[in-house]
Structures are given as structure tokens and as C-alpha cells.
N, C-alpha and C positions, 0 to 999 in steps of 0.2 A: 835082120828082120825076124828071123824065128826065134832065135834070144829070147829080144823084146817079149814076141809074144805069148814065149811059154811062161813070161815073169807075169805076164799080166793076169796070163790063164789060171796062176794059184795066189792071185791076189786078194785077198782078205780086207773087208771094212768090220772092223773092231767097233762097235757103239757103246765106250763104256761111258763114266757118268760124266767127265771132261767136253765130250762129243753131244750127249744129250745137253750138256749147259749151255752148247754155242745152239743149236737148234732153235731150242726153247728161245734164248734172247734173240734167234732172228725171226722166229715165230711175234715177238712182241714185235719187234720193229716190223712186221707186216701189219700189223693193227694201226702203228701211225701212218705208212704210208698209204695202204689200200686205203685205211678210213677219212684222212684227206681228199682224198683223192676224189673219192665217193660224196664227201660235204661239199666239196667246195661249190657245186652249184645250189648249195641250200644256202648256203652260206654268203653267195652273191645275192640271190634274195631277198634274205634277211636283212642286207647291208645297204639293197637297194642301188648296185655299182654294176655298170658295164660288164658287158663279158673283157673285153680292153683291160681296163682296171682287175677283173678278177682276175687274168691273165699272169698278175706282176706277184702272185703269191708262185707262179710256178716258175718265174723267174727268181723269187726269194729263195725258192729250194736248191737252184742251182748255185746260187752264190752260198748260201750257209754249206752245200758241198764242199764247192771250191774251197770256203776258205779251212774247211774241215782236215780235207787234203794237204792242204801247205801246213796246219798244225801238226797233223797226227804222228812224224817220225817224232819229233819233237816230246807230245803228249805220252807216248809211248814209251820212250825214253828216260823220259821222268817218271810213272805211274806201273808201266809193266801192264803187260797186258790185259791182265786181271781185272783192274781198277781202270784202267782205260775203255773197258768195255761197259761197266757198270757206270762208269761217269758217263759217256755215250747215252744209254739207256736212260739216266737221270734226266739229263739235258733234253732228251727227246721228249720225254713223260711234262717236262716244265713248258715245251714248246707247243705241247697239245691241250695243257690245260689253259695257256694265254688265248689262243683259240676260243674252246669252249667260254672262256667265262667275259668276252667283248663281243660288240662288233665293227670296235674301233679301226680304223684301216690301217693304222701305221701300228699297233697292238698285233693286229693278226696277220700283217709281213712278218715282222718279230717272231712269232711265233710259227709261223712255217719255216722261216732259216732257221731259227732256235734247233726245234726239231728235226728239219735236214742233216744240220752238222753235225747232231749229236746221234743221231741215227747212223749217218757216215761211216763216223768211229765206229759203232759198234760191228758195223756189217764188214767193214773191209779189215779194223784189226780180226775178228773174230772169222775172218775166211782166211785169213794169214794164219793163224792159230790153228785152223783146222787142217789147212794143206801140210806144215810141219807136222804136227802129230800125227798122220796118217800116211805119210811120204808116197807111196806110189797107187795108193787108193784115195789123196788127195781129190781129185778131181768126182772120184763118185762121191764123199762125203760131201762136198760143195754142193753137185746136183741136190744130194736128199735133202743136204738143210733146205733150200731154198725151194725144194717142191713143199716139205713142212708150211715154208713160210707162205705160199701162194693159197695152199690150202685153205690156212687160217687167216688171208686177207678174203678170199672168196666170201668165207663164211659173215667175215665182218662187213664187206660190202653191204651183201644181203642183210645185216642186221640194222644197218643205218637206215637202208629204203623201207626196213617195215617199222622201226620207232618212227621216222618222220610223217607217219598220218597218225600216231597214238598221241597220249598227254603227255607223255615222256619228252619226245620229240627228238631229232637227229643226234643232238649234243649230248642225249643221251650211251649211246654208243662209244663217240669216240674216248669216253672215261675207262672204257677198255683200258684203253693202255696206260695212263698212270695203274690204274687198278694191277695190272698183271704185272707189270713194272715192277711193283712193293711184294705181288706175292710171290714173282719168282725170286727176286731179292731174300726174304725171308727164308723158303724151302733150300733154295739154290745157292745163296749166298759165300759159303764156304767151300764148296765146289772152285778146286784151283783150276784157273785156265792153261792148259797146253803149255811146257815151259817157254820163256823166249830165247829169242836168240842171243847169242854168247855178243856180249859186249867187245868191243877191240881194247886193249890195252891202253891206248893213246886217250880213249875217252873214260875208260878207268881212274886214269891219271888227272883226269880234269880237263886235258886238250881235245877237242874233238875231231876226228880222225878225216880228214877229207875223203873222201867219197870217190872210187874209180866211177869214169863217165860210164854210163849205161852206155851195153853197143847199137848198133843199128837196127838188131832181131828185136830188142826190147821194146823200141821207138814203133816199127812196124805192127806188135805186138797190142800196143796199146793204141796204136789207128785203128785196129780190128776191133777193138771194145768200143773204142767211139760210135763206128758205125754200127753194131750190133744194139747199142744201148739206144741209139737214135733211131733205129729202125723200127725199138721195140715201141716206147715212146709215141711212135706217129701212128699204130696200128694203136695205144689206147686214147688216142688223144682225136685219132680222125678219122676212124672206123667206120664210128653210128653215122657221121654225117654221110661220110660215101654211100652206106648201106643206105643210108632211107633215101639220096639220091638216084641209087642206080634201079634200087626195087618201089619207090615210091611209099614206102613205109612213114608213119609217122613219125615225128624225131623220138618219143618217149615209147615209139615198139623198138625202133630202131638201134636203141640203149640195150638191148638184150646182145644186141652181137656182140659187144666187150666180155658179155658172160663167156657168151663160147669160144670165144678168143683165149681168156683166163681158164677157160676149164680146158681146154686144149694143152696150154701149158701146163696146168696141175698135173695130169695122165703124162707127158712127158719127160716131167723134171722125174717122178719116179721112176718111170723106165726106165730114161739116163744113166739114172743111179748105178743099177745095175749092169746095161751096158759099157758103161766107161770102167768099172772091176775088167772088162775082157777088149774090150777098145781101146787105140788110144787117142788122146786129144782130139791130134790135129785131123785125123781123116774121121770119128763122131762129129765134130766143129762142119769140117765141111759137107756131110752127108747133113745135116743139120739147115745147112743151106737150102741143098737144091729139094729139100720137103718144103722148106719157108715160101722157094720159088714158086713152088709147084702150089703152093696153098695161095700166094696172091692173085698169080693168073688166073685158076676158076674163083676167087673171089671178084679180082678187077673186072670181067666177061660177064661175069653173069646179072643177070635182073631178074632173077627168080631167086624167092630168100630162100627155099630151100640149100639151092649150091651156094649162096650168099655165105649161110651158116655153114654150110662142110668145108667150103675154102678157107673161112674164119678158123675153125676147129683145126683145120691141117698145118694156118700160119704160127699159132698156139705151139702144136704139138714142133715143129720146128726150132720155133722161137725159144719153146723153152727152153732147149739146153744151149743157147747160143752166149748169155750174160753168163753161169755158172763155169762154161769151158772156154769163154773168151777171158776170162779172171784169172783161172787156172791156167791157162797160157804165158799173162803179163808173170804171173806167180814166177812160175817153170824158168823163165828167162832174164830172171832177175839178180842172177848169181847168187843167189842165197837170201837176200835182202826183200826179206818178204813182206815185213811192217812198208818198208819204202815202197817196196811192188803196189799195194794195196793201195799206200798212199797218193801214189802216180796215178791210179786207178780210180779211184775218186774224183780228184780232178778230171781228169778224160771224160768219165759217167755223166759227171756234174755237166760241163758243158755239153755234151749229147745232149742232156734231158731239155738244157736254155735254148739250144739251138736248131737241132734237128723237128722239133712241132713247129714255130715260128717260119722256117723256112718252107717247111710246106704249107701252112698259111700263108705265107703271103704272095706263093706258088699259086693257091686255089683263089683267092683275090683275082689273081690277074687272069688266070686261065680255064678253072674249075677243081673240082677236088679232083676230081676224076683223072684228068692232065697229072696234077700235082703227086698223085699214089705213083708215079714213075717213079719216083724216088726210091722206090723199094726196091727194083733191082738193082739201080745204080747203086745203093750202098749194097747190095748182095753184092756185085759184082768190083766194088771197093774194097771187102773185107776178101771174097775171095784172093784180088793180089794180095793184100797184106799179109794171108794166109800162106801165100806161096814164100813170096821175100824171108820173111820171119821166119817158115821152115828150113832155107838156106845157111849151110853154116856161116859161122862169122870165119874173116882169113884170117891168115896166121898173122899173129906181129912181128 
């Protein structure tokens, strides 16, 4: 244990311009997600559809994951990291402008899986890429990219609700990301990514090299990101409705609790950063919990927005290091196979994101929202075993 710790105690995160390139592209991929995210109910308006039917765009996202996931070792493979991440980014940029320019229904599924999968690629090779180039400061690299990336989804958030009362209008925004797309492309472009990993001989040759099974730590590893990812997921998906439930707020005041939710995690994922240089993983992961814990409870109790908001803030601040060091876990215990870790990862993600909203919907259906927010310790306390299991070594063969 003291080892460890004194290794971590002179651990170094290096940002040179490799590091800045993966940032910056998870920075854009915050533009397609957050700015979705943020359309979509402009965009069921517009289309004049069901909340039901607008629904099946965030079921599109999970499958254009999934199937992003079963591509990526693959895409990888053939393209190298480099051009696997800028294809990613291409794809995503083409899935937001299908979007923007219909309001076709089967046009703008297309264009939310479009840009899921291609998104996919970019975030999980590109976190693969950064935990290798940085080896034992992987995990705070990870954090900082993706406090970058929240950052600049906040911002875009906000920029969508104030073009949609202008003549611009919402659709105006989300050209963000084609736009930043082509400019990072341009400035960034020869910027080579993180080398990859050394091929095996066997697939040198032309044969490709069967695969040892993942062990059981892996498998547990990546039940912990499910839950984490679903966890997070139900806190942006079903928040405002508990919040204007339990304080009696309007549904469109009620919409600001996501803010302090998201700004919670912004201040987080940067701490983290920092912290995980002198922490390691698993016990940040799980101190990462029992704040998330702590932030539901005076959230689910209270009916005064003020603690409504501080318990939101404190689920944020939790939350956010939870997807960053549940990644870097699947990463860690992957036996080197960090493209496949990534890709396992995806998958896992993908179906959180389809499943874990739905199931609390149909929780609050039958019971209320209120009943249905239980979920949140039960997966707290689902990742906590997984956390343990996973920490256990594997035996010997």
C-alpha cells in the first residue's frame, strides 16, 4: 500500500499537444450530445410527436452505441486510432446535421444513431488512447478531459434555450458541431494520436489472433459502469419531474435543477483530475458514491428547492467522477486490451443509457416518481458489490 502510494504521490499528468487533441474532440462530442439532449424537446414540437415517440430517439442513441461497440475493435484495427477518431467525429457531425436540416421521423432516428455511433468511437477510442499515453495518470487525464467536455456541453445547453426565442432559432446551435468539427480538423488535424497498440503477430500475418476470455474482474468491472452510467442518465432524464413534484415548482422552473446537477459535475470532474494524480481508482470510485448517496437523500426528502438544489449539486459533484473512473477501471482490467476495453464499454454505456430511464419510467407509471428515485441507491449499492468483486484478485490457474 505505501508503494502504491508514494508512486502516485509523484505522478505527473503531462498535457502536451496529443492530450490537448483528445480533449478538444471530446469537447466537440459534448456539443452533439449535451445539444441533443437539450433539442430534443424543441424538436418534438416542431415534429408535433408524443413524448412516447420522441422517446425512440434516445432509444436510437443506444443502439447506434451498441452497434458502434461491436464495430470499434474492428474499425480500429483497420484505421488506427488516429483516423478512427476523426471518422467518429465525421459521422457524428453528419448525424447532427440530418437533424438540423428535417423533421422527418425516420430522418432524425437516423440521425441521432448516426451521431451516437459515431460519437461512440470517438469517446471510448479516444479514452483508450489517453489512459495508454499517460499510464498511471491515466485516470486523472480521463477525469479532465471530460470535465472540458461538460463544460462546454453546459455552455451549449445554454446557448440552444437562448437562440430558441430569437430568429435564428434552436437549429441554430446545434451547427456548433459540424462547425467545430471542420475547425478542429483543420488546426488539429495532423496532431498524431497516442501510438496504438502493438498488433500480435498472428494478425500481422493475416490470421487473426483469438482473444483470451476476459476474467471475471473485467465482467464485474463493466457491471459497475452499467450501473454508474444508468444512474447518471436517470438523474438527467428524471430530476426536473421529481423536483417540481416534491417542491411543487413549475415543470419549465423545474428544468433548472439539471443545471445544478451538470454544474455539480463540472466542479467535480476538475477536482477529480487532480485528485486521482494522488488517489487511487477504486477507493475515489467508491468515496464518489457515498457523496452521490448523500446527495440523493437530501435531494429525495426535501420539498424546499433550496435543499432540492444543494442535494442536486452534491449528486453532480459525486456523479461526476463516477463514468470517468468506472471507464478507467474496465480500462485497468483489461489486460492491456484497451481499444476492446473501450469497446466492451460502449456497449455496457449504450444499454444503460436505453434502459435504466425506461425502467424508472415505468417504475413512476405505476408507483410515482418519487417511489421510482429508489433506484438510485439500489444501483449505488449494485456498483458498490461490483466494486468489491472486481477489487478481488483473480486465482491462480
Amino acid at each position: 500500500m505505501s508503494s502504491t502510494t508514494s508512486v502516485r504521490s509523484h505522478t505527473r499528468l503531462t498535457r502536451d499537444r496529443p492530450t490537448w487533441l483528445i480533449y478538444l474532440q471530446l469537447a466537440t462530442f459534448s456539443t452533439y450530445l449535451y445539444g441533443l439532449s437539450a433539442a430534443l424537446p424543441l424538436l418534438r414540437i416542431d415534429m408535433g410527436i408524443s413524448q412516447a415517440v420522441a422517446g425512440l430517439h434516445g432509444t436510437a442513441m443506444a443502439v447506434g452505441g451498441v452497434l458502434s461497440g461491436i464495430a470499434m475493435p474492428r474499425l480500429t484495427r483497420r484505421l488506427g486510432r488516429h483516423r478512427a477518431t476523426w471518422t467518429g467525429l465525421a459521422a457524428m457531425a453528419c448525424g447532427v446535421v440530418l437533424v438540423v436540416a428535417t423533421t422527418a421521423l425516420p430522418v432524425t432516428l437516423l440521425g441521432f444513431g448516426l451521431a451516437s455511433a459515431g460519437g461512440s468511437v470517438m469517446l471510448y477510442v479516444g479514452m483508450a488512447a489517453l489512459s495508454d499515453h499517460h499510464g498511471t495518470a491515466g485516470p486523472a487525464a480521463i477525469n479532465e478531459a471530460n470535465a472540458v467536455a461538460v463544460t462546454v456541453g453546459i455552455g451549449l445547453s445554454y446557448l440552444i434555450s437562448v437562440l430558441a426565442g430569437t430568429s435564428l432559432g434552436w437549429r441554430a446551435g446545434l451547427l456548433l458541431t459540424p462547425v467545430a468539427t471542420i475547425v478542429l480538423f483543420a488546426v488539429m488535424g495532423r496532431v498524431w494520436m497516442p501510438s496504438d497498440p502493438p498488433v500480435p503477430d498472428a494478425e500481422r500475418d493475416g490470421a487473426p489472433a483469438a482473444p483470451a476470455p476476459y476474467g471475471w474482474r473485467f465482467h464485474a468491472a463493466c457491471g459497475v459502469l452499467f450501473c454508474l452510467v444508468a444512474m447518471e442518465f436517470l438523474f438527467n432524464v428524471w430530476a426536473a419531474k421529481l423536483l417540481a413534484d416534491q417542491t411543487g415548482m413549475a415543470a419549465a422552473a423545474a428544468a433548472t435543477g439539471l443545471t445544478a446537477f451538470t454544474a455539480g459535475i463540472a466542479v467535480g470532474r476538475f477536482a477529480a483530475g487532480r485528485m486521482a494524480l494522488r488517489v487511487a481508482p477504486t477507493p475515489l470510485l467508491a468515496g464518489a458514491l457515498v457523496v452521490t448517496l448523500a446527495g440523493w437523500a437530501a435531494f429525495w426528502v426535501s420539498s424546499q428547492p433550496v435543499f432540492s438544489y444543494a442535494g442536486l449539486v452534491l449528486c453532480g459533484l459525486g456523479v461526476s467522477m463516477q463514468f470517468p473512473l468506472g471507464l478507467a477501471r474496465v480500462i485497468a482490467m483489461s489486460g492491456g486490451r484497451t481499444d476492446q476495453a473501450g469497446a466492451a464499454a460502449s456497449i455496457w454505456a449504450s444499454v444503460a443509457v436505453g434502459v435504466g430511464p425506461f425502467v424508472l419510467g415505468a417504475i413512476a407509471d405505476a408507483s410515482g416518481t418519487h417511489t421510482a428515485f429508489l433506484m438510485v441507491p439500489l444501483l449505488l449499492a449494485f456498483a458498490m458489490i461490483g466494486i468489491a468483486l472486481s477489487s478481488r484478485p483473480e486465482p491462480a490457474a
